[in-house]
One Martini backbone bead per residue (centre of mass of N, CA, C, O) as a GRO file, in nm:
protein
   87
    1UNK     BB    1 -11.146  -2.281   1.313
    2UNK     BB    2 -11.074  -2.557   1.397
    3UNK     BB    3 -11.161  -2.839   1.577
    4UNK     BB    4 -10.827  -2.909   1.623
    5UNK     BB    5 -10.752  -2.609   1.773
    6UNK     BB    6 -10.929  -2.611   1.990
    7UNK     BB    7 -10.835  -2.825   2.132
    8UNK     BB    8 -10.525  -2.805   2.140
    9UNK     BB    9 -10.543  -2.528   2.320
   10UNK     BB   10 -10.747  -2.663   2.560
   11UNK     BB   11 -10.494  -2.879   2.618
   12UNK     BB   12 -10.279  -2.645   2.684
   13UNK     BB   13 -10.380  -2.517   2.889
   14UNK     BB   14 -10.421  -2.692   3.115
   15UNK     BB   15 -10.160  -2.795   3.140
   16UNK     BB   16 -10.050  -2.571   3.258
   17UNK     BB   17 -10.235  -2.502   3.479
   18UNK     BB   18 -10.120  -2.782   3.625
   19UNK     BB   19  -9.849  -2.646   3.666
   20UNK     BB   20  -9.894  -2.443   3.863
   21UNK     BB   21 -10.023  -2.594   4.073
   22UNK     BB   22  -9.824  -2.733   4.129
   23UNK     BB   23  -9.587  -2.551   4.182
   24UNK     BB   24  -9.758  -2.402   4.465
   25UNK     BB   25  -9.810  -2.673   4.614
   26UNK     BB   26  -9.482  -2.730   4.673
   27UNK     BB   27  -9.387  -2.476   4.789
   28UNK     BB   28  -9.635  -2.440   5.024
   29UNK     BB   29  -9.524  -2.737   5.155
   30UNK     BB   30  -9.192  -2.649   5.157
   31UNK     BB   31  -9.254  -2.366   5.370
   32UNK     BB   32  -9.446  -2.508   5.591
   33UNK     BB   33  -9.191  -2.704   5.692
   34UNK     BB   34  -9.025  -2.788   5.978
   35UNK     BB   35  -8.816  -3.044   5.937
   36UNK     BB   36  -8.640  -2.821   5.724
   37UNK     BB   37  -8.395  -2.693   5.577
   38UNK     BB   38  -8.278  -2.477   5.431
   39UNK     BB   39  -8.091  -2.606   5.251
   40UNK     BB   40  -8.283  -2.766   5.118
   41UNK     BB   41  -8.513  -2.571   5.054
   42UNK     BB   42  -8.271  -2.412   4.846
   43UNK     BB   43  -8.270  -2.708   4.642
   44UNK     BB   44  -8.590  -2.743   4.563
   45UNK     BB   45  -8.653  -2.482   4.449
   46UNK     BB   46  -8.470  -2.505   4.215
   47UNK     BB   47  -8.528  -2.766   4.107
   48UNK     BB   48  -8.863  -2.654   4.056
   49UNK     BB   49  -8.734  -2.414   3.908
   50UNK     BB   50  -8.640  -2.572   3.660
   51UNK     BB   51  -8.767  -2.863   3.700
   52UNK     BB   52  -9.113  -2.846   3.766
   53UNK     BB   53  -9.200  -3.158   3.699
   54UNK     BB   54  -8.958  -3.340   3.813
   55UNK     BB   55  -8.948  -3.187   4.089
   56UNK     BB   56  -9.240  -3.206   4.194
   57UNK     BB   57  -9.252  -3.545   4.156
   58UNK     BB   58  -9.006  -3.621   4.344
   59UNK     BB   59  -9.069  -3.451   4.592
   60UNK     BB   60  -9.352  -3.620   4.620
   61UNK     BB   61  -9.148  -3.908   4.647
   62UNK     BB   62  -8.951  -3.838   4.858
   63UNK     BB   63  -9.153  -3.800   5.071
   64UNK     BB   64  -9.304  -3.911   5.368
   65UNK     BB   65  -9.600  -4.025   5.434
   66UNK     BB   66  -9.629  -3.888   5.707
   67UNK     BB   67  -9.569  -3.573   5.571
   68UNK     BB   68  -9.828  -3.464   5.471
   69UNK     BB   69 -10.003  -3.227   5.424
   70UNK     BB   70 -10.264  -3.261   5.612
   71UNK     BB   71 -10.118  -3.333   5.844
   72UNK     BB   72  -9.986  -3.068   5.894
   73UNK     BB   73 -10.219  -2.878   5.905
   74UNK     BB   74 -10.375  -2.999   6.145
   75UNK     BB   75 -10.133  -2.962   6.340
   76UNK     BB   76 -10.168  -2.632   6.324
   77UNK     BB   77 -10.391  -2.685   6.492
   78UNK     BB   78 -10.597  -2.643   6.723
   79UNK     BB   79 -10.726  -2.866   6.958
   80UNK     BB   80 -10.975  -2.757   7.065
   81UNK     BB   81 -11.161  -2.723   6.792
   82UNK     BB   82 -11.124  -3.066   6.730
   83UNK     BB   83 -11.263  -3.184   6.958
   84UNK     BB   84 -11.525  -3.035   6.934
   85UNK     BB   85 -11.664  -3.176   6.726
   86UNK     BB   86 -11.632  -3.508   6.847
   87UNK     BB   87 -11.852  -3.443   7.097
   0.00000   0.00000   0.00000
């Protein structure tokens, strides 16, 4: 096997893997949004899972900046916790 194709392949697995991650990223953060509706949800869902690559990186640009995913996060986290980490 050469090794311009032992390269082609892990060139190729890589990116496979970076797309589903991409694609689980973009999922877990559309159902985990509290202010986004139902029809909205299966929407974004079609469109990600239909033009993976184009839908996820759509949704990322078009979701504005305040609602971040670590942002959603750290807000459902109970603020008792992390005041005190602060103190």
């Amino acid at each position: 096997m050469p090794l311009q194709d032992i390269f082609w392949a892990t060139l190729m697995f890589a990116g496979f893997a970076l797309g589903i991650w991409l694609l689980f990223v973009v999922l877990r953060d559309l159902f985990e949004r509290a202010d986004m509706s139902a029809g909205a949800r299966i929407g974004w869902t079609v469109a990600v899972c239909l033009l993976p690559v184009i839908g996820s990186l759509t949704y990322l640009v078009t979701r504005s900046a305040s609602e971040s995913a670590g942002e959603l996060r750290m807000g459902s986290a109970p603020r008792h916790r992390n005041a005190s980490i602060y103190r």
